[in-house]
Backbone bond lengths (Angstrom), bond angles and torsions (degrees), N, CA, C in turn:
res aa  C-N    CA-C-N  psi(-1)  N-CA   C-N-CA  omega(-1)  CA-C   N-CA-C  phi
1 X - - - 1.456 - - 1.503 108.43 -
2 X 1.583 121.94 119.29 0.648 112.38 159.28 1.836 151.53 -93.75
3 X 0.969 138.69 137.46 1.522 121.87 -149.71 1.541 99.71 -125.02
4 X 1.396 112.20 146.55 1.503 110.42 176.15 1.201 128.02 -143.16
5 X 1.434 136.36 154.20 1.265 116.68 -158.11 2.043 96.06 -106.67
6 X 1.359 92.83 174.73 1.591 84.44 178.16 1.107 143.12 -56.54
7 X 1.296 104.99 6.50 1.521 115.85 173.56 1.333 110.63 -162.87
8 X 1.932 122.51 41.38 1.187 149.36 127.77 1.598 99.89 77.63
9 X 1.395 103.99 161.18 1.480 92.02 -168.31 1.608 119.56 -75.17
10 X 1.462 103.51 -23.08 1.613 104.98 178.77 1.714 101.41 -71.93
11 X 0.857 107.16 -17.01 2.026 84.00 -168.71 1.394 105.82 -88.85
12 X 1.647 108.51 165.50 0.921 140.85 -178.57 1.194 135.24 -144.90
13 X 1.394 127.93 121.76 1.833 114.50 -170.63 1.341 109.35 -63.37
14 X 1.219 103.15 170.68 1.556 116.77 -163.42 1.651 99.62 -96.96
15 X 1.254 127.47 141.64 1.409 122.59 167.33 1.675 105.96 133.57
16 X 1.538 110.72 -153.91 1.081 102.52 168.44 1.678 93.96 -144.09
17 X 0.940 127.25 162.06 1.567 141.83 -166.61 1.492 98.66 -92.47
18 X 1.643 89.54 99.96 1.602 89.86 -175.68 1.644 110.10 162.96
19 X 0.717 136.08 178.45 1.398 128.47 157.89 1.792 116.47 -16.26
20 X 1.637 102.69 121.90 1.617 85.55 177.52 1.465 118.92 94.69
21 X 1.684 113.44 -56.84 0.986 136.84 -175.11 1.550 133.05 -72.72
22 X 1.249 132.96 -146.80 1.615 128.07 157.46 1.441 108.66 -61.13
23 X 1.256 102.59 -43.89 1.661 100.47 -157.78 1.749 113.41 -66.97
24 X 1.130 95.13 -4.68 1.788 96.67 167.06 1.394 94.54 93.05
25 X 1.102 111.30 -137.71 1.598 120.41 -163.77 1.496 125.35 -79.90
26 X 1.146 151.81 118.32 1.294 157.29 -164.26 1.564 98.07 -33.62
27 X 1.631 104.81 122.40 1.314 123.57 -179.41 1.778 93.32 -57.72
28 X 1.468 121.75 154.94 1.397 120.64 153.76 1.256 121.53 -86.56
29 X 1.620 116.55 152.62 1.785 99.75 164.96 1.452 112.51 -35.81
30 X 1.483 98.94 150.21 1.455 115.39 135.29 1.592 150.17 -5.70
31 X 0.503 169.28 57.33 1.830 137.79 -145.30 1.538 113.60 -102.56
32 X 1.571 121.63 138.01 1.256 122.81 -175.73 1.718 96.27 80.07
33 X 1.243 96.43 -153.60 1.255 114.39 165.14 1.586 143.06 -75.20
34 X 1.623 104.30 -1.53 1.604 116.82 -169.98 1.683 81.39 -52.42
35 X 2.039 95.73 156.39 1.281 109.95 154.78 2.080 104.36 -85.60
36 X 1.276 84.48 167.39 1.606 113.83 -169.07 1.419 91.38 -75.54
37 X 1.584 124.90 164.21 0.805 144.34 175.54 1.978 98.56 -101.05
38 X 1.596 111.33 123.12 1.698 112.50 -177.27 1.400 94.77 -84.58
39 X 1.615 109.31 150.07 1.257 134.15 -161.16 1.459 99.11 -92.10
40 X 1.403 131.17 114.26 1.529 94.37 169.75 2.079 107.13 -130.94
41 X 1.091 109.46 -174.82 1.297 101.83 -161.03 1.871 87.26 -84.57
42 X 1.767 91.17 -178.55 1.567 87.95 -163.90 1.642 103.92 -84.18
43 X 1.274 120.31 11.38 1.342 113.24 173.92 1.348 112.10 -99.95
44 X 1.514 108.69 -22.68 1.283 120.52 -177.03 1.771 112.74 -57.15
45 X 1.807 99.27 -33.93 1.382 113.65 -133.10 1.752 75.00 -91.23
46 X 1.578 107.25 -35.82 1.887 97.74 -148.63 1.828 78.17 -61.77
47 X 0.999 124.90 -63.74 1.586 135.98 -176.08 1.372 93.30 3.33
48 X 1.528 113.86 -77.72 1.332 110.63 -148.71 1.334 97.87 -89.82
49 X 1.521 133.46 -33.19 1.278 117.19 155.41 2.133 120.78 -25.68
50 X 1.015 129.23 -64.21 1.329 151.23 -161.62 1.793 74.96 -67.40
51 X 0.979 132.78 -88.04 1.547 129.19 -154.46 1.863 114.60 -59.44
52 X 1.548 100.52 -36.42 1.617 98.71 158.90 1.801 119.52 -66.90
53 X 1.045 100.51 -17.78 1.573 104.42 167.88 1.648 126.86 -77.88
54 X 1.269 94.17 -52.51 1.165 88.39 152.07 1.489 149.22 -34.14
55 X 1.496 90.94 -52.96 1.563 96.29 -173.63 1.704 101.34 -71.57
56 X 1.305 115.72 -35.93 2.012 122.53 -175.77 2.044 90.32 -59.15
57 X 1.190 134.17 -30.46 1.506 118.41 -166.78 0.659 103.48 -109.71
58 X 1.314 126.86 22.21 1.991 136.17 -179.98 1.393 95.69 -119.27
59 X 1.389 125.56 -65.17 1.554 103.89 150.94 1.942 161.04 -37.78
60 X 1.657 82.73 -40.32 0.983 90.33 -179.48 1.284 131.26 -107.17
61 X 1.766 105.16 -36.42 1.469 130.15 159.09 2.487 85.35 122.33
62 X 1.408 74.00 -161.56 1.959 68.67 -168.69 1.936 97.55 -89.40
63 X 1.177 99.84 -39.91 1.662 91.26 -178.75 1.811 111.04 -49.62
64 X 1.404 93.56 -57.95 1.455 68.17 -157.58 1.792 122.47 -90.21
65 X 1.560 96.53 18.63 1.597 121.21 -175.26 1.590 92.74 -60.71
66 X 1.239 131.12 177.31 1.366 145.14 -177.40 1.934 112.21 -158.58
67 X 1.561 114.24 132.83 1.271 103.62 162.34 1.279 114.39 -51.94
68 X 1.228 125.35 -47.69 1.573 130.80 -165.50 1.194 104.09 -44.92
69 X 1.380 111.91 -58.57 1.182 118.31 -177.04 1.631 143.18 -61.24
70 X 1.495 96.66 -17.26 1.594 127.38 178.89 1.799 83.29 -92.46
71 X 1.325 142.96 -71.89 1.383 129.68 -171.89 1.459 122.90 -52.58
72 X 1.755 106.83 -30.74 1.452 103.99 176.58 1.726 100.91 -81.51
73 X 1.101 151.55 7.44 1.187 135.22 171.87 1.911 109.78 -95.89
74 X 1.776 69.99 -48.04 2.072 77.03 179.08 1.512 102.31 -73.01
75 X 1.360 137.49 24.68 1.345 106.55 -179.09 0.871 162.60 107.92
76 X 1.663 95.05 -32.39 1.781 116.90 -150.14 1.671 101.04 -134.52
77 X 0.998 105.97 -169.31 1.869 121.39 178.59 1.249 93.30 -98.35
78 X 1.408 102.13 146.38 1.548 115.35 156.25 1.138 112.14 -60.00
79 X 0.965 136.62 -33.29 1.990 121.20 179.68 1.781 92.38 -48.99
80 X 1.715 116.05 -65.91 1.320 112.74 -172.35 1.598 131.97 -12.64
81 X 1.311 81.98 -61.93 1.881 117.98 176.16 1.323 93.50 -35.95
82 X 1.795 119.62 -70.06 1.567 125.42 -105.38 2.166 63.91 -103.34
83 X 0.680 119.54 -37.34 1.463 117.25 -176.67 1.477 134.93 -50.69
84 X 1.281 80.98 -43.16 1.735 103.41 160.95 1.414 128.85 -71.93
85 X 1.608 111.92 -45.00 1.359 105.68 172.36 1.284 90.74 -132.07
86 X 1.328 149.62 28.29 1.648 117.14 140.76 2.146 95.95 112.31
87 X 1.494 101.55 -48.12 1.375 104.85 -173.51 1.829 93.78 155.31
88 X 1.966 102.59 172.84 1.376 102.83 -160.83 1.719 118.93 -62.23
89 X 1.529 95.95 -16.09 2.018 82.40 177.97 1.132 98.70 -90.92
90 X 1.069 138.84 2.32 1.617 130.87 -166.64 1.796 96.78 -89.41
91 X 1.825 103.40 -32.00 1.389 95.92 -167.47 1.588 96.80 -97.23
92 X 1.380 118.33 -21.98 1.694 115.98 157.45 1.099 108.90 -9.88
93 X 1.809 95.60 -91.74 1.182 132.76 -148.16 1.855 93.12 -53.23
94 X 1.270 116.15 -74.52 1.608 103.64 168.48 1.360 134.37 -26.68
95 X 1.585 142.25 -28.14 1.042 146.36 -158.47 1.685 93.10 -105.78
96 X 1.837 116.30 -39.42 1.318 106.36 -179.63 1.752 117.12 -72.58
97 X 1.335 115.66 -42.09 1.565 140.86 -176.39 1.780 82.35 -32.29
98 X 1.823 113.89 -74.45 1.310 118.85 -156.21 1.474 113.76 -58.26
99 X 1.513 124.72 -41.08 1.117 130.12 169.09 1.432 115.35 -53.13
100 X 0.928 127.33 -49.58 1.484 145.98 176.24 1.587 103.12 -40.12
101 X 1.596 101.28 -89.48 1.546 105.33 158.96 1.635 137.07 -33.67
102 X 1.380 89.02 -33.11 1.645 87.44 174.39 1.974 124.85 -95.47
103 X 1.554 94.82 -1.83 1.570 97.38 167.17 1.441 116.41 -99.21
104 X 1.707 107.45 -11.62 1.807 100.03 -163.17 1.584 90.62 -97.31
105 X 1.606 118.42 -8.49 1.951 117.18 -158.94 1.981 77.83 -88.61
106 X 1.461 123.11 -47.54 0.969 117.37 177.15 1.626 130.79 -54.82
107 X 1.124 112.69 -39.78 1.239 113.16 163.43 1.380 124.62 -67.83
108 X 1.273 127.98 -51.71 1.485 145.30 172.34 1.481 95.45 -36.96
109 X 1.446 115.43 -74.51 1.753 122.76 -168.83 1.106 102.65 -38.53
110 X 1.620 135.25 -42.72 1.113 145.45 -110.50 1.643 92.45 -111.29
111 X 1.443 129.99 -29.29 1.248 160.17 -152.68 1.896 99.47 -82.47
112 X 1.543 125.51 28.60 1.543 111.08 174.02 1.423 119.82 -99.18
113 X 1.073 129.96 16.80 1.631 104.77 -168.06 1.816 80.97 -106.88
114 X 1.905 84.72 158.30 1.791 90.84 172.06 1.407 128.74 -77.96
115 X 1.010 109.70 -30.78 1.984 125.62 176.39 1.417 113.60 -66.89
116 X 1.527 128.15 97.28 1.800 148.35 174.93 1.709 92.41 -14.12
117 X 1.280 122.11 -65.51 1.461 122.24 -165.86 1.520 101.43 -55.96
118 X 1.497 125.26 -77.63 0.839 115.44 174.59 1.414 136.74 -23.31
119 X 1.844 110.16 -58.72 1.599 122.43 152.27 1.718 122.30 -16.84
120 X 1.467 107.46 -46.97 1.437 134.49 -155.50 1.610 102.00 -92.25
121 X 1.920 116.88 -40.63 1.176 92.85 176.00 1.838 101.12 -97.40
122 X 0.847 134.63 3.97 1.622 134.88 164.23 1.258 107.03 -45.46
123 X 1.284 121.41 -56.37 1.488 131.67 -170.02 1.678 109.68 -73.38
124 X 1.326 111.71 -54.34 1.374 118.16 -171.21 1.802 96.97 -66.93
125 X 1.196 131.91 -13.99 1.364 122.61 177.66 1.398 121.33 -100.15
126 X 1.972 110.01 -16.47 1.590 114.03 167.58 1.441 84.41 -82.51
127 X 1.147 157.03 -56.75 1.560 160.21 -138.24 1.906 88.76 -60.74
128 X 0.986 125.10 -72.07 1.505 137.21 -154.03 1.753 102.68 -78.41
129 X 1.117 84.52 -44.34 2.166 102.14 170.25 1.908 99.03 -43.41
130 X 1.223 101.47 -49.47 1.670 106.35 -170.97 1.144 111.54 -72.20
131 X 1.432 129.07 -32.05 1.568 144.06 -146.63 1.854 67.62 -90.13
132 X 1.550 127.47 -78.21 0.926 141.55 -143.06 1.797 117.26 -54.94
133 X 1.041 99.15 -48.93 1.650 133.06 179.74 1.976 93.34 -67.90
134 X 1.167 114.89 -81.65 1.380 144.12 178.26 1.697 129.52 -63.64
135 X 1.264 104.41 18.83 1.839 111.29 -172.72 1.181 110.74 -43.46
136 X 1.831 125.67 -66.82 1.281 123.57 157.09 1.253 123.01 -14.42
137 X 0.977 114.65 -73.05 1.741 127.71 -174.47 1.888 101.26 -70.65
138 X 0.982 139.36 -26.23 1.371 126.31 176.07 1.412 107.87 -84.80
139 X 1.254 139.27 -35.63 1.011 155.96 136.47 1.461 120.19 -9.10
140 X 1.328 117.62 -70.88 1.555 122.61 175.65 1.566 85.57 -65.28
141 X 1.249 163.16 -59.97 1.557 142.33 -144.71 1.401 91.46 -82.37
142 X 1.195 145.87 -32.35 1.222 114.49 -175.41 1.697 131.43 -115.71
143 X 1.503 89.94 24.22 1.524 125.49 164.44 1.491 121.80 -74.82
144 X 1.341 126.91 158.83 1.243 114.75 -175.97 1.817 116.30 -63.75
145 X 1.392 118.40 -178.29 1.547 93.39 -134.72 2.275 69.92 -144.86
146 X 1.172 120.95 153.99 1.671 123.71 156.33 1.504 108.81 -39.59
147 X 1.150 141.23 131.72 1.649 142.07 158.24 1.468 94.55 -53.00
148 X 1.037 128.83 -9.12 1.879 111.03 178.69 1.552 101.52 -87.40
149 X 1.638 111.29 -19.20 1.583 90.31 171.85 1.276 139.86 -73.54
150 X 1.610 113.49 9.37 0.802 112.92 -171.26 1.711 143.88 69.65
151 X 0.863 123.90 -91.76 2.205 116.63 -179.15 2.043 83.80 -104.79
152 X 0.996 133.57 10.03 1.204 141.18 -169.36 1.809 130.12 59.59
153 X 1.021 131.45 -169.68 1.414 136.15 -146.15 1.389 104.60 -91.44
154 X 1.353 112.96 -46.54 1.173 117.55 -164.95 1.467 115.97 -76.67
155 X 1.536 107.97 -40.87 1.901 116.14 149.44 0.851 128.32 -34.53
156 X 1.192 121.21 -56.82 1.608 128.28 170.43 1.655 103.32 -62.32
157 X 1.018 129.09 -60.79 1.733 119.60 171.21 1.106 112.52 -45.39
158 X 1.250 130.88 -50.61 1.688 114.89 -172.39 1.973 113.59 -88.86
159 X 1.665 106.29 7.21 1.575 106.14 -176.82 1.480 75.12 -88.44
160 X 1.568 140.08 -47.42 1.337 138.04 -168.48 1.482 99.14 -36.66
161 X 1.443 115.42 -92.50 0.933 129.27 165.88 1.277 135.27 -6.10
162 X 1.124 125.82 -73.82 1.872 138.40 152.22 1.389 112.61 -20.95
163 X 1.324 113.57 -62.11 1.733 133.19 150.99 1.596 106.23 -9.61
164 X 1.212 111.61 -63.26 1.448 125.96 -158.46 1.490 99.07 -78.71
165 X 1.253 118.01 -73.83 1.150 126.34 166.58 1.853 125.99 -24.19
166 X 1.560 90.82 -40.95 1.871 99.85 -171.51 1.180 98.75 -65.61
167 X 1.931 134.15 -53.78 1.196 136.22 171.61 1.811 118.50 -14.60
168 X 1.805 90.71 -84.42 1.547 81.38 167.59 1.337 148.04 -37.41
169 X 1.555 98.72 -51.70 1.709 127.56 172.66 2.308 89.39 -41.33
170 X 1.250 97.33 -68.10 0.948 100.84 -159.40 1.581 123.64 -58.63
171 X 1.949 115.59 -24.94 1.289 100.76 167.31 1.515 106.35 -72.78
172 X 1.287 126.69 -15.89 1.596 131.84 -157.63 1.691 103.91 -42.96
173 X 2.041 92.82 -63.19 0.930 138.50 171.49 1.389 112.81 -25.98
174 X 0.858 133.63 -64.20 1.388 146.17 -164.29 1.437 112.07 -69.81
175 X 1.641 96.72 -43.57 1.513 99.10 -167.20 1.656 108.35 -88.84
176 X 0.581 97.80 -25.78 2.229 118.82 150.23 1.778 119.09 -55.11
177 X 0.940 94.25 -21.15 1.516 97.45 178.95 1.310 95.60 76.44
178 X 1.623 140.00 1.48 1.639 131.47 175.91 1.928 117.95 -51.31
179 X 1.064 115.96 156.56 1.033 105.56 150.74 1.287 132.25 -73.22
180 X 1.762 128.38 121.30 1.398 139.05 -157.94 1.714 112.51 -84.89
181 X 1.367 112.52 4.95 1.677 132.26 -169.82 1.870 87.63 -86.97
182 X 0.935 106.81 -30.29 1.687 121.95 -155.61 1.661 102.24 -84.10
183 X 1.397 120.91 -30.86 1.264 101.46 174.97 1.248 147.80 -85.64
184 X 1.253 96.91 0.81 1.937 121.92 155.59 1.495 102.80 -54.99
185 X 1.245 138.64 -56.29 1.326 136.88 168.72 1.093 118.51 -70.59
186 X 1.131 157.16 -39.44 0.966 150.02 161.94 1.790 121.99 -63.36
187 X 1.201 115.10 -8.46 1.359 120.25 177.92 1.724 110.18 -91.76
188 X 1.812 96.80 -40.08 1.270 94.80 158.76 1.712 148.14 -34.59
189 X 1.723 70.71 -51.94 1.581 88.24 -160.02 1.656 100.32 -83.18
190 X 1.157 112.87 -23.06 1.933 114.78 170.47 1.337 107.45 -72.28
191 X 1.109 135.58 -32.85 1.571 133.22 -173.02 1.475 115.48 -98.97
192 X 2.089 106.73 -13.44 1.706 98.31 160.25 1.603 104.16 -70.35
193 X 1.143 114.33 -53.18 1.730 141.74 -156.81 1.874 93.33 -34.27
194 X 1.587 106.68 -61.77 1.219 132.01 -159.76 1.879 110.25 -73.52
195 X 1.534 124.11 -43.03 1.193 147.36 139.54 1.289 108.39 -27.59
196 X 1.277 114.47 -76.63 1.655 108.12 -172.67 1.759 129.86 -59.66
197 X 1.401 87.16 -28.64 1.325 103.21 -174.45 1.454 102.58 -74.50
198 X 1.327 111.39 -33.80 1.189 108.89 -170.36 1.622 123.73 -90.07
199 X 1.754 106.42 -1.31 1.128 132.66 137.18 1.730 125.21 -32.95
200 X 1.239 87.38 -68.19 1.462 119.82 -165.34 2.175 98.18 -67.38
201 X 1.268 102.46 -65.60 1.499 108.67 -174.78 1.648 105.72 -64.59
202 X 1.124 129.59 -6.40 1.382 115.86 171.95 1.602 115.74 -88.13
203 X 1.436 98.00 -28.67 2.167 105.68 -176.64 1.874 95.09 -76.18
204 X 1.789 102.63 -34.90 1.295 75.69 -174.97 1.660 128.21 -106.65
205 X 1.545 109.51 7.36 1.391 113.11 161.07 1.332 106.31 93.45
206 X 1.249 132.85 11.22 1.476 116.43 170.93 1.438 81.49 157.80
207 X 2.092 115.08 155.61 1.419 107.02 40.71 1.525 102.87 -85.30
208 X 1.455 114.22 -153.22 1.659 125.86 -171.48 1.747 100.17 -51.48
209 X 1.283 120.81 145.46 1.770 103.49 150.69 1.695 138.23 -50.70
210 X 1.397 106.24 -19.99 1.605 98.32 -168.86 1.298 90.87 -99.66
211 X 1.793 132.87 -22.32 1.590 127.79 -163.45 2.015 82.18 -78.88
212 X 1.440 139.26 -31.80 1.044 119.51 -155.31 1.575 89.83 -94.57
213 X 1.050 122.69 -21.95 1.786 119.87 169.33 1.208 106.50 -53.29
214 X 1.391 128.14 -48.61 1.238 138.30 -137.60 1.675 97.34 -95.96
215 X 1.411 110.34 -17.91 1.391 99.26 -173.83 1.037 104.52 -101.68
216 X 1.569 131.75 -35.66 1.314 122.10 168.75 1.595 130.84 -56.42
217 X 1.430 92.16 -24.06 1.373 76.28 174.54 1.825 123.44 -91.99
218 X 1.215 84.34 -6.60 1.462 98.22 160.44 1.206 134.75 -81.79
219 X 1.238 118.39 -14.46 1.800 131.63 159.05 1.799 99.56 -77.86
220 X 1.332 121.66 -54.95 1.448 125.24 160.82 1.747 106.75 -16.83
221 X 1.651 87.97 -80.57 1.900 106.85 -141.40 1.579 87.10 -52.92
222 X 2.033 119.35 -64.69 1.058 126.26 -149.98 1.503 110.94 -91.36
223 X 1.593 131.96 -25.60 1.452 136.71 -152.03 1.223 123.75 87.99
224 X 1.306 125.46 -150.14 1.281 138.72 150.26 1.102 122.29 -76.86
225 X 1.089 143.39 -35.41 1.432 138.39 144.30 1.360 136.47 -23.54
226 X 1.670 102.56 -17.15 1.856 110.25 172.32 1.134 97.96 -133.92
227 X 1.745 130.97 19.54 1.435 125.82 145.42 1.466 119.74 -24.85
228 X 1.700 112.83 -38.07 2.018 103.72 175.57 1.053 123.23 -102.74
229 X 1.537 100.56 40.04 1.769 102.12 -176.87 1.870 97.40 -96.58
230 X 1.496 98.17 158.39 1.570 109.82 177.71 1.580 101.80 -88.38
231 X 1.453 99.77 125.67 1.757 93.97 156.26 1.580 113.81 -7.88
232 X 0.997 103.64 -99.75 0.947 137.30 -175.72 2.245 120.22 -0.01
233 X 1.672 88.32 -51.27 1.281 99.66 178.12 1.338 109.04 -115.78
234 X 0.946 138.24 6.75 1.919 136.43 164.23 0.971 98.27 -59.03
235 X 0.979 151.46 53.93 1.419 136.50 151.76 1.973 104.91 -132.03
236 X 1.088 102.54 -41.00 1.585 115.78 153.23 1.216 110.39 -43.29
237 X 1.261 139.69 -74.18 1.572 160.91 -170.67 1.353 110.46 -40.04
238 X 1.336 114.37 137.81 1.651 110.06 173.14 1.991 115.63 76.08
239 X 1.265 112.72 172.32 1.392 128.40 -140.14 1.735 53.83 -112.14
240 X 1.834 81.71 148.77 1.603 121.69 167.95 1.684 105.70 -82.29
């Protein structure tokens, strides 16, 4: 799903942030010793606008986030803000769109080896890679979300996702002689499994990322039945 803010994630006002520009009216000197406020162009500015936002809806979630509060970090006036994206769902919706895009392009890429297991831990290791790399940004998707979104943000990211996943599932399927009706469920249920966990392993900070790859997909590949296998050798274990 894609989501956009009022003036979408590629655009940018024209000018430079500053006199003339977005930033409204010519900053004044300094006084004393304060440093200066850096001038930057208006693409420069939404940039860091969009990433200071981030971090305010990773904290706070969208209710209780504030423009004020996104302009007093970035710097700038609220007109700035409201100019760029319109107002706070406009700049939401922008900060989620990119996250969105940037966990499912990661996973997708992530999708080359030929062997299903392998397939299975590829994904579960870009999946946790993002959480890991990206907390801020995983954070706002699975934070509370506008009531206009409807079943919420993070649903829609992981139905994306599942999507991607079912493909594979689904040539797997075929060439298995499985039934191919089946990998809508089963894509589901690998990309809640992997999601939640990865819920769960970010509040609590460990264990390692590849030992928690490594086990899920080993509750995946084998069940409960190879619950007492060592890291280490699950990958040995079980029919190819």
């Amino acid at each position: 799903m894609a989501l956009t803010g009022s003036r979408g994630d590629g655009a940018a006002g024209a000018g430079e942030d500053g006199a003339g520009g977005l930033g409204g009216a010519p900053v004044a000197a300094p006084a004393g010793n304060a440093v200066p406020r850096v001038r930057m162009t208006g693409i420069a500015r939404r940039e860091q606008l969009i990433e200071v936002a981030r971090e305010v809806f990773a904290e706070k979630g969208f209710a209780a986030a504030s423009i004020e509060e996104v302009a007093q970090r970035g710097q700038v006036s609220k007109p700035v803000v409201y100019e760029h994206f319109g107002g706070k769902e406009g700049l939401y919706a922008v900060v989620v769109d990119r996250e969105m895009r940037g966990l499912v392009d990661r996973i997708a890429s992530a999708l080359s080896a030929g062997h299903p297991r392998e397939l299975l831990l590829q994904a579960a290791e870009a999946f946790l890679s993002y959480i890991e790399e990206n907390a801020g940004g995983f954070r706002v998707l699975v934070r509370d979300s506008p009531s206009s979104g409807g079943t919420g943000m993070f649903s829609s990211l992981l139905g994306e996702i599942a999507g991607q996943v079912e493909q594979v599932l689904s040539r797997e399927f075929d060439r298995h002689g499985v039934d191919g009706s089946l990998a809508a469920l089963y894509s589901q249920a690998l990309v809640g499994m992997v999601a939640l966990t990865g819920q769960w392993w970010l509040d609590a900070g460990g264990p390692d990322r590849d030992a928690v790859a490594a086990h899920l997909v080993n509750l995946a590949w084998h069940g409960l039945s190879g619950i007492d296998l060592g890291v280490d050798d699950w990958f040995n274990h079980g029919s190819t």
